[in-house]
C-alpha positions in Angstrom: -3.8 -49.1 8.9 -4.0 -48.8 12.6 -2.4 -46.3 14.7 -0.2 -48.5 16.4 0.7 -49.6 12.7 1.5 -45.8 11.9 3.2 -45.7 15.3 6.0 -48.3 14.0 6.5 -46.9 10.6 7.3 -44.0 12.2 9.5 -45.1 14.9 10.7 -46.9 12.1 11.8 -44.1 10.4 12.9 -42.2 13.3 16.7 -42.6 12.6 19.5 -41.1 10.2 18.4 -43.6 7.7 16.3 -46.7 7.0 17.6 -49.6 8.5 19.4 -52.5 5.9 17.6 -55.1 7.6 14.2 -53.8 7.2 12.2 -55.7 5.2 9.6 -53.0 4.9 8.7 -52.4 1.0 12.0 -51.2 -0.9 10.5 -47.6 -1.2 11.9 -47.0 2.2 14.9 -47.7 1.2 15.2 -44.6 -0.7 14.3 -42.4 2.3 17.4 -40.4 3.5 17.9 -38.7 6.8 14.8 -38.6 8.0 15.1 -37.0 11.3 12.5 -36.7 14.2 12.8 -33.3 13.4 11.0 -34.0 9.7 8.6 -36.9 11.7 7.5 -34.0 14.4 6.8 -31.8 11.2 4.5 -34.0 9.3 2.5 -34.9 12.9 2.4 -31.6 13.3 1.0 -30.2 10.1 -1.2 -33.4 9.3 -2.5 -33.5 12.8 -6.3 -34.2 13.1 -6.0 -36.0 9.3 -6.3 -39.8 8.5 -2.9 -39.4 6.8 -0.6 -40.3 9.7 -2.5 -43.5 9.6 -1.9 -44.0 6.2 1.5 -45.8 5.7 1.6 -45.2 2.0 0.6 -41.4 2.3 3.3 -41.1 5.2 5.9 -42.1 2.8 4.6 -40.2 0.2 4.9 -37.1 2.1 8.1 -38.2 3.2 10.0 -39.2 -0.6 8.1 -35.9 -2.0 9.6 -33.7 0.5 13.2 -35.5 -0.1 12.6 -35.0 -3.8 11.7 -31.4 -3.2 15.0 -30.7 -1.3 17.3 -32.4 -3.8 16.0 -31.0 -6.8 15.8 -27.9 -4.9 19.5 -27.7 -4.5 20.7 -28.4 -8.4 20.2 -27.6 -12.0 18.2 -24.6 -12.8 15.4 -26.6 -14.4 14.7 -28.1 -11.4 11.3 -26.7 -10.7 9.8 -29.1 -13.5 10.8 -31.9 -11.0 9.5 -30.0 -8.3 6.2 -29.3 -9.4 5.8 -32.8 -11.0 6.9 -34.2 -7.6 4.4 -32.1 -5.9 1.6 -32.6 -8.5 1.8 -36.2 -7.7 1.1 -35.7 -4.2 -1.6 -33.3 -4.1 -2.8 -36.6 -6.6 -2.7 -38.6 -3.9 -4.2 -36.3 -1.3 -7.7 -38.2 -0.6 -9.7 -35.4 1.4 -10.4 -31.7 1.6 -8.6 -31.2 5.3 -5.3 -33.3 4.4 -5.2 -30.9 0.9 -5.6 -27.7 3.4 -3.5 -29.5 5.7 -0.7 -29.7 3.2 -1.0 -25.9 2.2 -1.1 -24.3 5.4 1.8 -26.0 6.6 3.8 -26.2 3.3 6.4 -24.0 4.5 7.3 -26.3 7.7 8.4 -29.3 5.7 9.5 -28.1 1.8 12.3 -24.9 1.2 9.8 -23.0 -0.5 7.1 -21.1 -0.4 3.5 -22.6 -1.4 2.7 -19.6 -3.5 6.2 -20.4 -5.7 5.5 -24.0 -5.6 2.2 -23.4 -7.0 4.1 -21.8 -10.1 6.1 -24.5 -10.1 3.1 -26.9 -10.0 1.5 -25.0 -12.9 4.8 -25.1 -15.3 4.7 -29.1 -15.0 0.9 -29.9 -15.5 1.5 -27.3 -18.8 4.5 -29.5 -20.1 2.9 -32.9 -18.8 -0.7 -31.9 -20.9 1.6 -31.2 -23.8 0.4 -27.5 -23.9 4.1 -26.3 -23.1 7.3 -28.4 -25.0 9.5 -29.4 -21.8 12.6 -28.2 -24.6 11.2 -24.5 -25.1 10.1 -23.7 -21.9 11.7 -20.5 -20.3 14.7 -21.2 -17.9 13.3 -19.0 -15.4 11.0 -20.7 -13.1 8.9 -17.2 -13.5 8.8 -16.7 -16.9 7.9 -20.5 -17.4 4.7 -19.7 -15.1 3.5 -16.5 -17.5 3.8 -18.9 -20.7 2.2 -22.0 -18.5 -0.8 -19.4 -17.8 -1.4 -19.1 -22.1 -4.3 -21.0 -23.1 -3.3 -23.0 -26.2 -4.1 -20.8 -29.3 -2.2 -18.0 -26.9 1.1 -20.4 -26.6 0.9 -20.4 -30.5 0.8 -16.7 -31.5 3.7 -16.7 -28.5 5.5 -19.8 -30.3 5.2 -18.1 -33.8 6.9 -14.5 -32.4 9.9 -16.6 -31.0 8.5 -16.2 -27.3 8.5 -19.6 -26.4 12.2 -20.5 -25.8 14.9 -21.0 -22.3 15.5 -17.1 -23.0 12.3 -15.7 -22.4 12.5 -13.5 -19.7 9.1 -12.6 -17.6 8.6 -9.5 -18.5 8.1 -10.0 -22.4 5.6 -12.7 -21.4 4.0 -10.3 -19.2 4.2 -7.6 -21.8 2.6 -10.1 -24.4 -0.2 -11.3 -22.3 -1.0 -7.6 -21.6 -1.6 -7.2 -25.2 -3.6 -10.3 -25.5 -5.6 -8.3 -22.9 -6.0 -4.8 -24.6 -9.2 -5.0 -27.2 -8.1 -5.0 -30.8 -9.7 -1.8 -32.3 -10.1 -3.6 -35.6 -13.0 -6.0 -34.1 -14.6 -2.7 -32.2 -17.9 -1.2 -33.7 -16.8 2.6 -33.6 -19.2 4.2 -34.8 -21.9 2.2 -32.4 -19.4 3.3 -29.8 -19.2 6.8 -30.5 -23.3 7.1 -30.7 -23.2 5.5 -27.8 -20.7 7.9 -26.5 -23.4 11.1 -27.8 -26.5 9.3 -25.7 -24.1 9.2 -22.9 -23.3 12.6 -23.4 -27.3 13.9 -23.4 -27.8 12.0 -21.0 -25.5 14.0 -18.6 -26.7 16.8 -19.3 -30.5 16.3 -18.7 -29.3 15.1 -15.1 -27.3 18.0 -14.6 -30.3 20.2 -15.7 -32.6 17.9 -13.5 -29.8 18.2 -10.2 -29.8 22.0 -10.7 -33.6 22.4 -11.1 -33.9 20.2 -7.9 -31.1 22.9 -5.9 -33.2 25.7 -7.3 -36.2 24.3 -5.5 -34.8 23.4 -2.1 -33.7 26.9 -1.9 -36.8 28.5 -2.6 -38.4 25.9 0.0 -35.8 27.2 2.7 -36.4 31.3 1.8 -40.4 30.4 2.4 -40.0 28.9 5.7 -37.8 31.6 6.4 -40.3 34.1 6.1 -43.0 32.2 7.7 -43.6 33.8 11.3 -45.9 30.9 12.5 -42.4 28.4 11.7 -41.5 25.9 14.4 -38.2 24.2 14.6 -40.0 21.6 16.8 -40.8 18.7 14.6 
């Protein structure tokens, strides 16, 4: 698409809402107050990209960002939405500087930060690879993260001790994956450990025998040249 193409879509656009007439595909359609304000964004934050040529990426940045702020404002399950919305578009992202483009500038055109949208993200590629059942997932968008971080035999043993429901809070996710963490003493050679432990222990102790043997000798070096008439301090 050529720049003077890009140059229409966006003057195009440039109003309270798409024109009726416009006989531009129906997608536009859809695309509600979009104000210079949000056009000057996306120039801005895309600036130096091939997107703003693109007439399909334009509008895809444009309908994600509308679908980001609507779901934004309702039910409390609405960072699935989110993070399948924005999922899509990083999909759709063709190169390396639009993708950085996108995250470094994330702030200017969605109502949320790109660290908690990357949650959100996470939460929605978990249900959409059918590792997390959209049904059980935690209410909170936080908690939802901790179980969407569970590899699969994790989610289970989280499933099978009722952790896996809209009521799991964060912190008993975070208190489970800790434990997941901490070695399990019945898999743990302890008697290797605790020979180990001895060696480690002799070990210490011929240094410390070999650090104070070294002291002992520096300051027998230091009473010699003491006593030594002929000593120069001129090296």
């Amino acid at each position: 698409m050529s720049a003077r193409a890009s140059k229409r879509l966006l003057a195009a656009l440039d109003t309270d809402e798409a024109p009726p007439a416009d006989t531009r595909p129906v997608e536009l359609e859809r695309l509600v107050a979009v104000s210079e304000d949000v056009l000057t964004t996306i120039r801005d934050v895309f600036a130096g990209t091939d997107l703003l040529n693109d007439e399909v990426m334009v509008r895809a940045v444009i309908e994600t960002r509308h679908e980001v702020e609507h779901s934004w404002g309702n039910a409390k399950r609405s960072f699935i939405e989110i993070g399948r919305s924005l999922n899509r578009l990083d999909r759709m992202m063709r190169t390396r500087a639009e993708r950085q483009a996108l995250k470094t500038g994330f702030e200017q055109l969605f109502p949320v930060s790109e660290s908690i949208a990357s949650q959100f993200r996470a939460v929605a590629l978990a249900i959409d690879d059918g590792r997390l059942p959209e049904d059980a997932c935690p209410a909170s968008y936080s908690a939802a993260y901790q179980a969407a971080l569970l590899e699969p035999h994790e989610l289970e043993a989280a499933r099978s001790r009722g952790l896996i429901s809209p009521t799991t809070s964060r912190s008993a996710l975070i208190a489970f994956r800790k434990q997941l963490a901490a070695p399990n003493l019945s898999q743990v050679d302890v008697g290797a450990l605790r020979a180990e432990a001895r060696r480690l222990d002799a070990r210490l102790e011929r240094l410390r025998e070999e650090i104070a043997g070294i002291e002992a000798r520096k300051i027998e070096i230091a009473r010699i040249l003491d006593a030594d008439p002929d000593r120069s301090d001129a090296h």
